[in-house]
C-alpha positions as a printed Julia matrix, in Angstrom:
258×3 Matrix{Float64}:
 -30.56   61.47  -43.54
 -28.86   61.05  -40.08
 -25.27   60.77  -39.86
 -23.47   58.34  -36.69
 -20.44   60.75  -37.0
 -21.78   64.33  -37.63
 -23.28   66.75  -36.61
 -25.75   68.69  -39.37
 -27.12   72.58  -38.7
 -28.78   74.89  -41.27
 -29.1    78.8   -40.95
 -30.3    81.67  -43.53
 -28.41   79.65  -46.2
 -25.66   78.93  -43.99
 -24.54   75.37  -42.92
 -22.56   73.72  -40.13
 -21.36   70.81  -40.51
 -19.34   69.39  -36.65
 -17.42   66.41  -36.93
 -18.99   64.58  -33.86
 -16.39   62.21  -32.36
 -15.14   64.37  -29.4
 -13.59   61.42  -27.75
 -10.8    60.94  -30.05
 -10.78   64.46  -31.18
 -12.96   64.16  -33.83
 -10.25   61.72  -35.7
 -11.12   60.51  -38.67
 -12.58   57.3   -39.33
 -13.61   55.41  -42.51
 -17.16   55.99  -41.5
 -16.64   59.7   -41.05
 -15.02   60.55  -44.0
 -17.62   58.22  -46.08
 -20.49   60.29  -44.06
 -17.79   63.39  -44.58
 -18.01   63.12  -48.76
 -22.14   62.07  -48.19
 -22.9    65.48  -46.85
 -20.06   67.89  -49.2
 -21.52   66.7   -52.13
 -25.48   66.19  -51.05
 -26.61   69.01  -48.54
 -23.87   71.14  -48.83
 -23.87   71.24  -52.9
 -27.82   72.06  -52.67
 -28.59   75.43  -53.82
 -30.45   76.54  -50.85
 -26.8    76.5   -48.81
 -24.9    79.27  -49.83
 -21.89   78.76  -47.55
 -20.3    76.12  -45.55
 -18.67   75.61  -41.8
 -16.46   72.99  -40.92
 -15.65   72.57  -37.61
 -15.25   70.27  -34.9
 -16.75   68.65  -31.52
 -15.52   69.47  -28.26
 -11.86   70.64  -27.88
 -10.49   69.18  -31.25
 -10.97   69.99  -34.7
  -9.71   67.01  -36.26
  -6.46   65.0   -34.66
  -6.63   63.46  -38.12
  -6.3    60.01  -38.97
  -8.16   57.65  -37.03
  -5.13   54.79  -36.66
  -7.07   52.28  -34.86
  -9.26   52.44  -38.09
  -7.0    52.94  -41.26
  -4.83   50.34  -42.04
  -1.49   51.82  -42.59
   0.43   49.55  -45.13
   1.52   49.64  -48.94
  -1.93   49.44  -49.66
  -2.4    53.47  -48.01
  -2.02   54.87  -51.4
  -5.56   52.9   -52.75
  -7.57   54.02  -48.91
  -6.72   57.49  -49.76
  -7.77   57.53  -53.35
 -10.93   55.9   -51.9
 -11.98   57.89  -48.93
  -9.97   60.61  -48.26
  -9.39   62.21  -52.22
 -12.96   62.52  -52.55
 -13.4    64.66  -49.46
 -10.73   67.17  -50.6
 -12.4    67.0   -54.41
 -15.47   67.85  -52.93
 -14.12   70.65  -50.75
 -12.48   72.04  -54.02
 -15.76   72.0   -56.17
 -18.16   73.34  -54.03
 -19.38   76.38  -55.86
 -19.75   78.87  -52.5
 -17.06   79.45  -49.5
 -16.4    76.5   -47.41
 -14.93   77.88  -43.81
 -12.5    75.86  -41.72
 -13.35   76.44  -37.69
 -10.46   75.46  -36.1
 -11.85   75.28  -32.26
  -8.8    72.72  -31.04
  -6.08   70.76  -32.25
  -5.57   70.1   -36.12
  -3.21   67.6   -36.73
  -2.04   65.14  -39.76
  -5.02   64.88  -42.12
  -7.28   67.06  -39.81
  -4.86   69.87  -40.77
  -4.81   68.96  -44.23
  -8.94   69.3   -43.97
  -8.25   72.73  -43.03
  -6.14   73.5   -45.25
  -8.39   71.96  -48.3
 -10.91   74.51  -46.94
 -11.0    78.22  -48.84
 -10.71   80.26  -45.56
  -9.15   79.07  -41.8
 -10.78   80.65  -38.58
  -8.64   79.8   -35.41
  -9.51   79.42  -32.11
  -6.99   81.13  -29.82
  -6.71   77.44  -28.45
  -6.2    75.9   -31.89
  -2.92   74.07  -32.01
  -1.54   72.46  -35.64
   0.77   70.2   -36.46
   1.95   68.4   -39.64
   1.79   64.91  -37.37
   2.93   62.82  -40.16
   6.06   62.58  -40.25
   5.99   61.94  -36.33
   5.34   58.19  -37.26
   7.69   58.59  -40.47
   4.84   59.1   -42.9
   4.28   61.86  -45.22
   2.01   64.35  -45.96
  -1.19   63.05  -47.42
  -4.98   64.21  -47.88
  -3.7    67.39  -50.05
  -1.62   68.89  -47.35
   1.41   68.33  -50.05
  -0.62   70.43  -52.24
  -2.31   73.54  -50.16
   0.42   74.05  -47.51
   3.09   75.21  -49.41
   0.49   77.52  -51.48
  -0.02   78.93  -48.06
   2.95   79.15  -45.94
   5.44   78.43  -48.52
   7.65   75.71  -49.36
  10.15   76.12  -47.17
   7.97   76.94  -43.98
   6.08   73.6   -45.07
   9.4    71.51  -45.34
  10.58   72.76  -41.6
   6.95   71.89  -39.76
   7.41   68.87  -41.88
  10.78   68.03  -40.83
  10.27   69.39  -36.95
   6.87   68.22  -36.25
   6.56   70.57  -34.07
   3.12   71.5   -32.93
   2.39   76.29  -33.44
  -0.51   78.25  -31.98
  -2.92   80.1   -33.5
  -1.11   83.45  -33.66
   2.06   81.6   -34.94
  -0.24   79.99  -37.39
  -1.98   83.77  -38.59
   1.69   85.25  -39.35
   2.86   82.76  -41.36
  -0.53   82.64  -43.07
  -2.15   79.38  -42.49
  -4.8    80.78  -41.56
  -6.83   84.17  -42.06
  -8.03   85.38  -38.73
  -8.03   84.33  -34.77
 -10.85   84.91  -32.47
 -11.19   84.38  -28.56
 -11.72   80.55  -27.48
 -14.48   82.06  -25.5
 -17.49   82.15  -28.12
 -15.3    80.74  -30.96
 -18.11   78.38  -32.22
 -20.74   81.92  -31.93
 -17.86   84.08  -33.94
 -17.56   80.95  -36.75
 -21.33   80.74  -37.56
 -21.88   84.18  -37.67
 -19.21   84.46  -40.1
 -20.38   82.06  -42.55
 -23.93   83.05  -42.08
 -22.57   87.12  -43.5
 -20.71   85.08  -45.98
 -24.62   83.2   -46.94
 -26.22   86.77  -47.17
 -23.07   87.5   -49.57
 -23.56   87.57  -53.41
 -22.84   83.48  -54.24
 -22.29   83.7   -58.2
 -19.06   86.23  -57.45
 -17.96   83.68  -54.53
 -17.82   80.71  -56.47
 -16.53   82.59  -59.29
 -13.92   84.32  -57.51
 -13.05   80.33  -56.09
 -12.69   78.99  -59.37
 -10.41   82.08  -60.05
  -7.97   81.63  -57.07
  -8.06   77.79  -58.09
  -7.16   78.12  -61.73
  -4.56   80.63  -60.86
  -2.15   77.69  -58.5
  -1.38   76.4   -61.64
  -1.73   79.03  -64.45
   0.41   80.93  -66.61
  -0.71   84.58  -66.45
  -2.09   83.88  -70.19
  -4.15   81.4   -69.3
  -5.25   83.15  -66.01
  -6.04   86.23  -67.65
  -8.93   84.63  -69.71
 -10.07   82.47  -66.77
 -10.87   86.48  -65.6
 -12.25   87.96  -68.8
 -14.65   84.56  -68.99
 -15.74   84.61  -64.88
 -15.94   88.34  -65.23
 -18.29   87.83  -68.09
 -20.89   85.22  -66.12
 -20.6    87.29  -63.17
 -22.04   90.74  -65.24
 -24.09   88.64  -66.96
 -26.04   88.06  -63.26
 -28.58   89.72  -61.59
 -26.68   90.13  -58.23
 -24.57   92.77  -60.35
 -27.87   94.91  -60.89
 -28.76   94.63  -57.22
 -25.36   95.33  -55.91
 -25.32   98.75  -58.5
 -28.79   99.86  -57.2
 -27.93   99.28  -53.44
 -24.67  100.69  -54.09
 -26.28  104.11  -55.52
 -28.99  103.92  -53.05
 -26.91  103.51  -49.99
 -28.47  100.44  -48.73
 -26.98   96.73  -48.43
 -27.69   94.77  -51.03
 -30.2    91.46  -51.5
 -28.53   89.0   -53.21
 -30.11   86.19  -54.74
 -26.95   84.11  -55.58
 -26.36   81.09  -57.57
């Protein structure tokens, strides 16, 4: 399958997936997100991949929406059920770590992308902003959702309000995202994180995802026998037996994963 706007890499059970419209900053087009929502819930959802990268072309990671290509009207509210929704669904159900590379600018729905993603790696060049409300919009593409379970409600409200554009270490002490490497060898750094997280044991990953998930809306009730039933599947598996062994034999483990 060949994709116009994307760039496709496998490694060790590890795969890359570049939005590949450097021009515009990798904004996003129908076509992309289409080819976007193709590849999250085709290669990516194949059992051979074990993690994911997301990242981004040139010296953007996603400016977000591509205006020149969305039609922004009453009808906005039907385009993003269509095209964008099913990009953050399939984000969300992907049962392994999906790993936002932030190498540039993430702005408007390119920083809800990352923020749809279960980890954020910034570049120390990496620049976000909400963007939206810029052109009196507001926030869309699950931003509404994931921001304020990240930063809080009221740091979400004041980007929101401001619009004003933080770097990457602004961005890693108010949480939005998890770590910040050197722009020099940024893309290197990203891969070779996701490829550790491939080698990891899968099963607990997407156990411990569906965990974190279920918890944003839980009551600790509820949460507490999400636990007891993921806790279950997971000692039920045979990475638990090989983590035990390696663990008593002092040498890392070979997990097989989902």
């Amino acid at each position: 399958m060949t994709h116009d706007n994307l760039l496709l890499e496998a490694e060790n059970g590890a795969l890359r997936i570049t939005l590949n419209r450097p021009q515009v900053l990798n904004a996003l087009s129908l076509a992309l997100l289409t080819e976007l929502h193709e590849v999250l819930t085709g290669p990516a959802a194949a059992p051979e991949v074990r993690a994911v990268l997301i990242t981004g072309a040139g010296r953007g990671f996603c400016a977000g929406a591509d205006l020149g290509d969305t039609p922004v009207d009453q009808d906005i509210g039907a385009l993003l059920e269509k095209v964008y929704h099913p990009v953050v669904r399939a984000i969300a159900s992907l049962r392994k770590p999906v790993v936002a590379g932030v190498n540039g600018v993430a702005a408007g729905a390119g920083l809800s992308l990352a923020a749809a993603c279960d980890i954020r790696v910034a570049s120390s060049a990496a620049r976000f902003t909400i963007g939206f409300t810029g052109i009196g919009l507001v926030l869309d593409a699950g931003s509404s959702y994931f921001l304020p379970r990240l930063i809080g409600p009221g740091r979400t409200l004041s980007l929101a309000f401001s619009n004003r554009a933080i770097e990457a270490q602004e961005a890693l002490s108010m949480g939005l995202v998890e770590s910040v490497a050197p722009a020099e060898g940024f893309e290197q750094h990203a891969w070779e994180l996701v490829k550790a997280l491939a080698a990891g044991p899968t099963l607990s990953y997407a156990l411990v995802k569906h965990e974190i998930r279920a918890s944003l809306d839980n009551g600790l009730e509820e949460q507490l026998a999400v636990e007891a039933e993921a806790q279950s599947a997971a000692a039920a598996s045979q990475d638990v037996g090989e983590g035990i062994a390696a663990f008593r034999m002092k040498r890392p483990p070979r997990f097989r994963g989902l």
